[in-house]
C-alpha atoms as one frame of an Amber mdcrd trajectory, in Angstrom:
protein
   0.000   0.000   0.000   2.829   2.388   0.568   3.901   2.001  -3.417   0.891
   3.163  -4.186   0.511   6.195  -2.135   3.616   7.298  -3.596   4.068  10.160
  -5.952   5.353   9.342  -9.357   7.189  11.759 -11.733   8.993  15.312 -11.330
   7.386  18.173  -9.658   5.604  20.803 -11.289   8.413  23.283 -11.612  10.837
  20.658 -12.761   8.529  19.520 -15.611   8.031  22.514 -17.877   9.085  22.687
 -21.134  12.427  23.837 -21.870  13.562  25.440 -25.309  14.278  22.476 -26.496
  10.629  21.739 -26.803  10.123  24.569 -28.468  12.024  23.865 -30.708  10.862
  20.452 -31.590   7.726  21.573 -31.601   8.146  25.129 -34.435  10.153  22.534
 -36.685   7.369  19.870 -36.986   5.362  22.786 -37.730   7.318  24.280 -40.576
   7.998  20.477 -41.676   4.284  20.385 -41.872   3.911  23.594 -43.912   6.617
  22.718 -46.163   5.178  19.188 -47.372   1.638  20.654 -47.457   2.766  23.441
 -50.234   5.016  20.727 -51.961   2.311  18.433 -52.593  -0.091  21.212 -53.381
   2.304  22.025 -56.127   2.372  18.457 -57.065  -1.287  17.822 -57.397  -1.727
  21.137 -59.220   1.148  19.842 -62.129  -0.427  16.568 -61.971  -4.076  17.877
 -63.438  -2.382  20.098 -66.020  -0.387  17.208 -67.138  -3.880  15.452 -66.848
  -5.609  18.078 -68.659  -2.777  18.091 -71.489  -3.316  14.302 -71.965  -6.617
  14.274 -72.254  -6.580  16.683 -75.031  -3.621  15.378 -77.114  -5.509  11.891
 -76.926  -8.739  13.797 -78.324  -6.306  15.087 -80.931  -4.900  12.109 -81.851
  -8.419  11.006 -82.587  -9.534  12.914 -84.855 -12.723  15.301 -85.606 -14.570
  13.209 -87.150 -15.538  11.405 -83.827 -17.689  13.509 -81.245 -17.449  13.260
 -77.667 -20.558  11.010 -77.116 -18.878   8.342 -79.156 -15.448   8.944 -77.876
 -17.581   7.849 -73.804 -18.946   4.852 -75.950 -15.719   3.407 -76.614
């Protein structure tokens, strides 16, 4: 019973972050930023490259099909 009546850990004043926390914690965040804005830019190239695709395919083609029998095929 005397275990458990114990107190377990550092005191209030000893358990504060330090700058080292700080740090940690500001460099996830920019980490975070960066990847978001990389894969934005990413995902934006990939549906122009998309976009380009799709039209040299309808191109290639020809005009003498339309678009309702280009979704047939």
């Amino acid at each position: 019973m005397e275990i458990l009546a114990q107190e377990f850990g550092p005191e209030r004043d000893q358990a504060m972050a330090g700058p080292l926390g700080l740090f940690v914690t500001v460099f996830l965040v920019v980490v975070v930023v960066l990847l978001i804005r990389g894969m934005n830019k990413h995902v934006r190239r990939l549906g122009e490259r998309v976009d380009r695709e799709e039209a040299a395919m309808r191109a290639a083609e020809g005009p003498n099909e339309s678009p309702a029998e280009a979704d047939r095929s």
